[in-house]
N, C-alpha and C positions, 0 to 999 in steps of 0.2 A: 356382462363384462363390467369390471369396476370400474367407477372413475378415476381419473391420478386427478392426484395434489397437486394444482399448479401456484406457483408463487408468484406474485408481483415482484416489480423487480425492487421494491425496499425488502420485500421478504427473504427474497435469493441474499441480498446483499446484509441482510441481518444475521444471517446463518453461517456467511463467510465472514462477518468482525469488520465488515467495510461499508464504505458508505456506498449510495446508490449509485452518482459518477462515478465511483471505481469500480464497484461490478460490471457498471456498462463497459466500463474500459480494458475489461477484465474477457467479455464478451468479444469485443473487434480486436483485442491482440493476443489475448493469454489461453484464448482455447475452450472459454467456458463455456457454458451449454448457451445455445441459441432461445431465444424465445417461439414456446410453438403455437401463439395465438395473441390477440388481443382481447382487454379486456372490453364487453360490450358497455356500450356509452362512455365509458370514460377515456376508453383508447391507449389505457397501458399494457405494454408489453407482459404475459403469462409466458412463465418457464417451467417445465416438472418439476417439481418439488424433487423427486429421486433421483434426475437428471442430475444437479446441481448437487445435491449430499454426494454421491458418486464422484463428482469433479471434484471438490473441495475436500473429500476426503486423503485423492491424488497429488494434492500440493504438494511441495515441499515445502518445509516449514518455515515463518518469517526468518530472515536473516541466509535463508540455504544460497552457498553461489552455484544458480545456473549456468555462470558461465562458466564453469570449467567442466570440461569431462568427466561424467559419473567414475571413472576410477581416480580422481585425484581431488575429487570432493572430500573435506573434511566428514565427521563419520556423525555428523547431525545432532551429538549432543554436546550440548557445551559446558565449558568447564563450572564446577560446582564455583560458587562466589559467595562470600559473606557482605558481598559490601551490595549497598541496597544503591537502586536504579538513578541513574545520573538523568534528573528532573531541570529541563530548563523552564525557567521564567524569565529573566532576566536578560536582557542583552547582554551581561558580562558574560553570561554562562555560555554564549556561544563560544567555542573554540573552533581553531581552522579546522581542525580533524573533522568538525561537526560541518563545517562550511562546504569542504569537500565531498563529502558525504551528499549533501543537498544537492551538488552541483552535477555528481557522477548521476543520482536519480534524473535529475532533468535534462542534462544530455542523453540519457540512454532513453527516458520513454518520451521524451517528449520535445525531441533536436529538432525540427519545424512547424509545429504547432506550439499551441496554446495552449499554457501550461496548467493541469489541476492541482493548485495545491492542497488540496483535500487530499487525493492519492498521494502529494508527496509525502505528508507528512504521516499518512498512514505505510507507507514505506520506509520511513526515516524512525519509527517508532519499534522501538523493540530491540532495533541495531546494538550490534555488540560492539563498546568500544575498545581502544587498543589496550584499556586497564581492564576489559572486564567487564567492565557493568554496564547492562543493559539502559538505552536511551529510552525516555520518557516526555514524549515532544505536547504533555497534557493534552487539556479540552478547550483550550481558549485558544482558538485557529486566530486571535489579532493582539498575544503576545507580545512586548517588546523581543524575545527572541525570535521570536516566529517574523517579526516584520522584520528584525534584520536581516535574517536570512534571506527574504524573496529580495528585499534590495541590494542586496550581493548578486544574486544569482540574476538578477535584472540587468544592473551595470554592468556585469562581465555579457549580457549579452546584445547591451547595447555599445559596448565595444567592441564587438565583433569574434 
């Protein structure tokens, strides 16, 4: 018998475009494959490699809404655009549209815990906004837009 591929979990999480806290996260809520082992002496979690292609192949694709019933799902491609990705840097660049957007991800996965925002903004990346163009939340997770945003999303939840 052969042996399977098993992946570490940066490797699972390499192959899905996420970071390692989000595959984990991806794991206890999203349905993805369990880990079938650890690894000896270091004590990370192994996953099937085929397992995990298999899952990830299943997605729907960034931006798809889950929440609405498969027959009233938009039809998954989105419209052609000439205008190139709405890239924030800047704190100006934050718009409510964009504040919203941050605020619906972390009440929906994360309304009593502790928030990752690594996964937000690997969620908030790619989003289509109401003009069109695709959001681009770059590589610098400590951003002046990136810091506004969690301080928004902070204060509204430390007022309750």
């Amino acid at each position: 018998m052969a042996e399977q591929e098993l992946w570490t979990t940066a490797q699972a999480a390499e192959h899905c475009g996420v970071r390692p806290s989000t595959y984990r996260d991806y794991v206890s809520r999203q349905g993805a494959p369990k880990h079938v082992s650890r690894q000896p002496g270091r004590g990370q979690d192994l996953y099937l490699a085929e397992a995990v292609r298999a899952w990830h192949a299943k997605r729907p694709g960034r931006g798809a809404r889950t929440d609405l019933p498969r027959e009233t799902q938009p039809s998954g491609k989105r419209p052609m655009t000439n205008q190139p990705p709405f890239t924030l840097v800047s704190a100006e660049d934050v718009t409510d549209e964009i504040l919203e957007l941050a605020v619906t991800i972390t009440d929906d996965f994360y309304p009593d815990q502790r928030i990752d925002w690594g996964d937000v903004w690997d969620r908030m990346d790619g989003a289509t906004l109401t003009d069109g163009r695709e959001l681009d939340v770059g590589t610098d997770l400590m951003s002046p837009a990136l810091v506004k945003i969690k301080a928004y999303v902070r204060g509204l939840r430390k007022m309750g």
